[in-house]
C-alpha positions as CSV (number, residue, x, y, z in Angstrom):
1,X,116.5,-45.5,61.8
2,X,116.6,-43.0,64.5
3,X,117.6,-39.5,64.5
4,X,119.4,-37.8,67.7
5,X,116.5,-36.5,68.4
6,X,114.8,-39.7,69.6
7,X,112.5,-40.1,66.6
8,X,112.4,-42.1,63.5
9,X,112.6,-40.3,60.4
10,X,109.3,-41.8,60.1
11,X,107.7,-40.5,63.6
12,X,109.2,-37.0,62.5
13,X,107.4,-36.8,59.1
14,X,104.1,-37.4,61.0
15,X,104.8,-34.9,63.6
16,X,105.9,-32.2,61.3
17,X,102.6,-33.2,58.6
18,X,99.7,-35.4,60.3
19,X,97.9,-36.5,57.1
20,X,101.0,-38.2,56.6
21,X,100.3,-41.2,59.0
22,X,97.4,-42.1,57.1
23,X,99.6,-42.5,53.9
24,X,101.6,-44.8,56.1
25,X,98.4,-46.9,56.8
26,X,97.5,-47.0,53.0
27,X,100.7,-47.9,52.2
28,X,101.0,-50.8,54.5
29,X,97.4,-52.0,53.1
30,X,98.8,-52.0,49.7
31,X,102.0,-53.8,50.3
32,X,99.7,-56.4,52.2
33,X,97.2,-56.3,49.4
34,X,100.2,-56.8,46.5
35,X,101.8,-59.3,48.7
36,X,105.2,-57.8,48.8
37,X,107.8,-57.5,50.7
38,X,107.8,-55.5,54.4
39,X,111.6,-54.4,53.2
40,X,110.1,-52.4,50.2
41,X,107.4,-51.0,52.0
42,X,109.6,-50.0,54.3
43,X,111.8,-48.5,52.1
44,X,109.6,-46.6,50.4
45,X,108.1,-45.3,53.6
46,X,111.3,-44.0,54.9
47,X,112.1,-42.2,51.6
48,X,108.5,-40.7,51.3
49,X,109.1,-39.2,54.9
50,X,112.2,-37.9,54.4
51,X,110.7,-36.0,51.3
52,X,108.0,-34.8,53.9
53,X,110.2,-33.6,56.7
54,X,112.3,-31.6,53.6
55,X,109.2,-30.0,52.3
56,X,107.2,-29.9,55.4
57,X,104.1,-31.0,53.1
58,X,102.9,-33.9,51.3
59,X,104.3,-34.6,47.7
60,X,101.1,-33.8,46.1
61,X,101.5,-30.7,47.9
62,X,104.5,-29.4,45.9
63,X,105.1,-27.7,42.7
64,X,106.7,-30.6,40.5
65,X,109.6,-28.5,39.2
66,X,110.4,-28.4,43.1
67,X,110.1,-32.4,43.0
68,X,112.6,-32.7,40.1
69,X,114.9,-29.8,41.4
70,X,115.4,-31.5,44.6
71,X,115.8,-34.9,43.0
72,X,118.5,-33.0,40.4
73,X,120.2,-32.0,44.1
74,X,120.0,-35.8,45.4
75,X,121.4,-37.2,42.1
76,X,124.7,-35.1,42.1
77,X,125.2,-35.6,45.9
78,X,128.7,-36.5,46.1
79,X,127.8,-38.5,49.3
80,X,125.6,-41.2,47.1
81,X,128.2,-42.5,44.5
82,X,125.7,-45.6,43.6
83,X,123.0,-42.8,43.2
84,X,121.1,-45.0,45.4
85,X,119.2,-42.8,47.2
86,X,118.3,-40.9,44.5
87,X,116.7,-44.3,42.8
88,X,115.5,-45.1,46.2
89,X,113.8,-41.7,46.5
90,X,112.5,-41.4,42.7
91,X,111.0,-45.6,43.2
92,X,109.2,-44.2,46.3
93,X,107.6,-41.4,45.0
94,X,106.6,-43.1,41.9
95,X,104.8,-45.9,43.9
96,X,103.5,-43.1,46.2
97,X,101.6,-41.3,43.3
98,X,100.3,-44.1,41.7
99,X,98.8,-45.1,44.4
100,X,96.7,-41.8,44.9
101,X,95.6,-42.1,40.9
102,X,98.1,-39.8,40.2
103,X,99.9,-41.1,37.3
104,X,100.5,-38.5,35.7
105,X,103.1,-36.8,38.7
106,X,104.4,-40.5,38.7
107,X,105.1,-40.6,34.5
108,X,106.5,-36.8,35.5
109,X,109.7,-38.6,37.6
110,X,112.5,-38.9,36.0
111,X,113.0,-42.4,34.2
112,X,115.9,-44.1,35.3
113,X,118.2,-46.8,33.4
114,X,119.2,-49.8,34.6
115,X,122.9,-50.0,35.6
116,X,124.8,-52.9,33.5
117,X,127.2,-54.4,36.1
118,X,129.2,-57.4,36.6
119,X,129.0,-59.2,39.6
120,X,131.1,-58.9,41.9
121,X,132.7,-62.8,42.0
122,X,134.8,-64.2,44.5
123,X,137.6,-66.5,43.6
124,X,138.4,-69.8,45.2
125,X,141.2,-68.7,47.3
126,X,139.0,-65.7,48.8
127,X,136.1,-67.7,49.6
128,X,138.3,-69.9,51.5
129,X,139.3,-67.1,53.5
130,X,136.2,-65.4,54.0
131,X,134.9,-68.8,55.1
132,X,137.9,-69.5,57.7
133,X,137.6,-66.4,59.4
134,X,134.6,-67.1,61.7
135,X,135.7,-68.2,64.7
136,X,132.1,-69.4,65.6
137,X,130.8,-72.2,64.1
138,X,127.5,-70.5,63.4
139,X,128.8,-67.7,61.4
140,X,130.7,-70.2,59.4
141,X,127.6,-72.4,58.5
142,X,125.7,-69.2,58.1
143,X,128.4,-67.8,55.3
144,X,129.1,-71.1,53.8
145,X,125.4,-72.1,53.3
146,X,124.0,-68.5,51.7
147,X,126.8,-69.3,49.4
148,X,126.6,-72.9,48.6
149,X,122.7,-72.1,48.1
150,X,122.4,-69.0,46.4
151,X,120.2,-67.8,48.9
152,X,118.4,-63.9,49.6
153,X,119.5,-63.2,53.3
154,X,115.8,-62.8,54.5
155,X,115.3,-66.5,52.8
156,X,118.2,-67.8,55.3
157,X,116.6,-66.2,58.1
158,X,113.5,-67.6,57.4
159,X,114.8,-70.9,57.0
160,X,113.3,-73.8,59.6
161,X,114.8,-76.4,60.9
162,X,112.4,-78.9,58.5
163,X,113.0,-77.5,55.5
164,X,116.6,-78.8,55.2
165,X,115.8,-82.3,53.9
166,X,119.4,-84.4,55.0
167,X,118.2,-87.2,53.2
168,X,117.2,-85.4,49.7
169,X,119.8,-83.0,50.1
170,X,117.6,-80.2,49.9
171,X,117.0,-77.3,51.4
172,X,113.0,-75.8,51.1
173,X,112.6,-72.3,50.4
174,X,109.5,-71.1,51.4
175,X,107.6,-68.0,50.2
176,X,110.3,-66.3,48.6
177,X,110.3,-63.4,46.3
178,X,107.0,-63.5,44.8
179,X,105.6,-65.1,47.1
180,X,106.9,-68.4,45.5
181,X,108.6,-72.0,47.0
182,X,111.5,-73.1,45.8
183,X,113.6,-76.1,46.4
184,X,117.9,-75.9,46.2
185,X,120.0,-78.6,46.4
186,X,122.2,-79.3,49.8
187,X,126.0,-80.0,49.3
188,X,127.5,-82.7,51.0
189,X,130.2,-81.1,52.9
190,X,127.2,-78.4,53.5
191,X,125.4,-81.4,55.3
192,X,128.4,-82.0,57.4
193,X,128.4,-78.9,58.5
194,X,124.8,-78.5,59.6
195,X,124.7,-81.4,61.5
196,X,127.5,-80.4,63.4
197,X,125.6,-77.0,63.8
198,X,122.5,-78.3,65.1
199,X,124.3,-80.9,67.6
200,X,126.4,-78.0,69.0
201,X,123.3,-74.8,69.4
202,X,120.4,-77.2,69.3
203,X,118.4,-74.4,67.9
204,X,114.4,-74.5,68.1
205,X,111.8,-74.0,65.5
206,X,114.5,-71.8,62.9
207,X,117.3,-72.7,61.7
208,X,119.6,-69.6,63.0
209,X,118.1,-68.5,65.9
210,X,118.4,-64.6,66.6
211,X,116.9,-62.0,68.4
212,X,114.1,-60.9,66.3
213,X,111.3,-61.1,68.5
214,X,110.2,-64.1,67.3
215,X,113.8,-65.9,68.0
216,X,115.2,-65.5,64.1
217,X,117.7,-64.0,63.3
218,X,117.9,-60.6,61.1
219,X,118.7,-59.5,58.2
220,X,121.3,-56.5,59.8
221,X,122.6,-59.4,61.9
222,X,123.8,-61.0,58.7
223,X,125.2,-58.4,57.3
224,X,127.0,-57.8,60.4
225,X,128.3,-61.2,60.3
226,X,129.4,-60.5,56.9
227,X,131.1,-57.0,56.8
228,X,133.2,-58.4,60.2
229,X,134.2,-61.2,58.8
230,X,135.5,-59.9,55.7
231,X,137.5,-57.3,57.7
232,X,139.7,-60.5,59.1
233,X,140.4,-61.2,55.7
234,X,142.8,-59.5,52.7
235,X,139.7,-59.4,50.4
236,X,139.0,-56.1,48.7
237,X,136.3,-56.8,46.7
238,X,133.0,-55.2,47.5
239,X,131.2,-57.9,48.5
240,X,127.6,-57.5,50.7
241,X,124.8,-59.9,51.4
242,X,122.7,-58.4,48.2
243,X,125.5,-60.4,46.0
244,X,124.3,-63.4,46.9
245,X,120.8,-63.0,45.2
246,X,123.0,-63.3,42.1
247,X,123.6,-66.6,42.4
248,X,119.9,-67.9,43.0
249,X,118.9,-70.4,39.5
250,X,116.5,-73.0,39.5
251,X,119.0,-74.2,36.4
252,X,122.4,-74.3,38.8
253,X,124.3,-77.5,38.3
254,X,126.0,-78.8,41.0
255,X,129.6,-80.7,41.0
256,X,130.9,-82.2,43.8
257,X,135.3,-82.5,44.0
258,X,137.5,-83.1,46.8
259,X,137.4,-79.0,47.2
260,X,133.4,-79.1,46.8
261,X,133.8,-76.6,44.4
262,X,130.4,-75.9,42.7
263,X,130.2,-74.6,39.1
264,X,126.5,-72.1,39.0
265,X,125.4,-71.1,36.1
266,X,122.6,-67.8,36.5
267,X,120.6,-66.3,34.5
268,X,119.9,-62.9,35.1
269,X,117.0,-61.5,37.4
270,X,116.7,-58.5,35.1
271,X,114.6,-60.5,32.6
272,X,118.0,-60.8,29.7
273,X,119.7,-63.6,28.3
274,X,123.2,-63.2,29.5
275,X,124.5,-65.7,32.2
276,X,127.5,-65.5,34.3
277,X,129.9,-68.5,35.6
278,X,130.4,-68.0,39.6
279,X,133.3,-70.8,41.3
280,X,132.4,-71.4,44.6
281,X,134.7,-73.3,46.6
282,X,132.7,-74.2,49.9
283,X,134.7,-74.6,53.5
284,X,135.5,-78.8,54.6
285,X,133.6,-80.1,57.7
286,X,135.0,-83.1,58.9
287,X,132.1,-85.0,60.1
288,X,132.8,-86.5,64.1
């Protein structure tokens, strides 16, 4: 993210405290080293530097009554309601000291509980008019498969054209979180529709091409697709691409009715026992 002044928050941090672009390199190592993802690293990065750029020094550079005063300040920032930056910043820190050996400043942060929320569902008649407000047939097939699947929108992204199986009626999902495959079952009407998808954009090596410079698409291109689409709809609901990671189970049973409504049971990623039911009542392509 850039500033007006030109520079990522990132650039900024360095420019204000040079040692800091060697963290960045260490960093980066790590994630490679841990294989996870580029999105956390990221993350973390951007949250470190904004902690530099505030300080004008490195976090091992500051008294930790400081740290925990200015993460006080973030928490009751009227501006965050989710308190996500301040979970954002406190996550970042953490995995910042920890990996200098510094576990005790990390043990210091505050501890932070896990919120207990409901997913947000969508019922029948709002999925069917999320799904019939695209007026491309890409961002229809797009929407309608990351919900028929379950999918994370950096797996649909990744997605290539020979890892939906039309014969199976699977879709492969390849090095996912953890690092793991997975294989989800492809809906009928789903079919349908990406046939008719491919024979109208004839897209090359992935499935959605973009313009990520290696022709995917990206992530902030789905959520664009997303938070316009909704807006030519009546639902209220907040509703984002992160909801869909909810619906991801190797256990989901699939039933097929004249709607193609599918019935998903989930467990929870959060490591718990508790389930929740999500309807999902997927848009009719009439095969030419």
């Amino acid at each position: 993210m850039r500033k007006k002044s030109g520079f990522t928050i990132v650039e900024q941090a360095i420019m204000l405290v040079p040692e800091f672009e060697s963290v960045v390199r260490k960093l980066e190592q790590q994630v490679v080293l841990r294989g996870q993802s580029k999105s956390t690293l990221n993350n973390y990065i951007r949250r470190i530097a904004l902690f530099v750029v505030r300080f004008g020094k490195l976090p091992e550079q500051i008294d930790p009554d400081e740290i925990n005063e200015f993460l006080a300040a973030l928490a009751r920032d009227p501006r965050s309601p989710s308190r996500s930056s301040f979970k954002h910043m406190v996550y970042g820190l953490r995995y910042y000291f920890r990996l200098l050996g510094m576990n005790k400043n990390a043990i210091a942060l505050p501890s932070l509980k896990k919120e207990a929320k409901l997913p947000v569902i969508l019922n029948q008649q709002e999925l069917k008019e999320l799904f019939a407000a695209p007026t491309l047939l890409k961002q229809r097939v797009v929407l309608a498969l990351i919900y028929s699947a379950g999918l994370r929108g950096q797996e649909v992204i990744n997605l290539k054209i020979r890892d939906i199986d039309f014969e199976r009626k699977t879709i492969h999902i390849r090095q996912s979180k953890y690092k793991k495959d997975r294989v989800v079952p492809l809906a009928e009407s789903m079919a349908v529709g990406l046939r008719k998808y491919l024979k109208a954009e004839n897209p090359h090596i992935w499935l959605f091409n973009g313009k990520e410079p290696d022709g995917r698409y990206s992530v902030r291109g789905l959520s664009w697709v997303m938070r316009e689409n909704l807006k030519k709809t009546s639902i209220t609901k907040d509703v984002n691409l992160h909801f869909n990671s909810l619906l991801r189970s190797e256990r989901a049973n699939l039933l097929l009715s004249t709607l193609s409504v599918f019935l998903r049971f989930s467990l929870s990623d959060v490591g718990t026992s508790a389930g929740f039911i999500t309807i999902l009542c997927m848009p009719r392509f009439v095969s030419s």
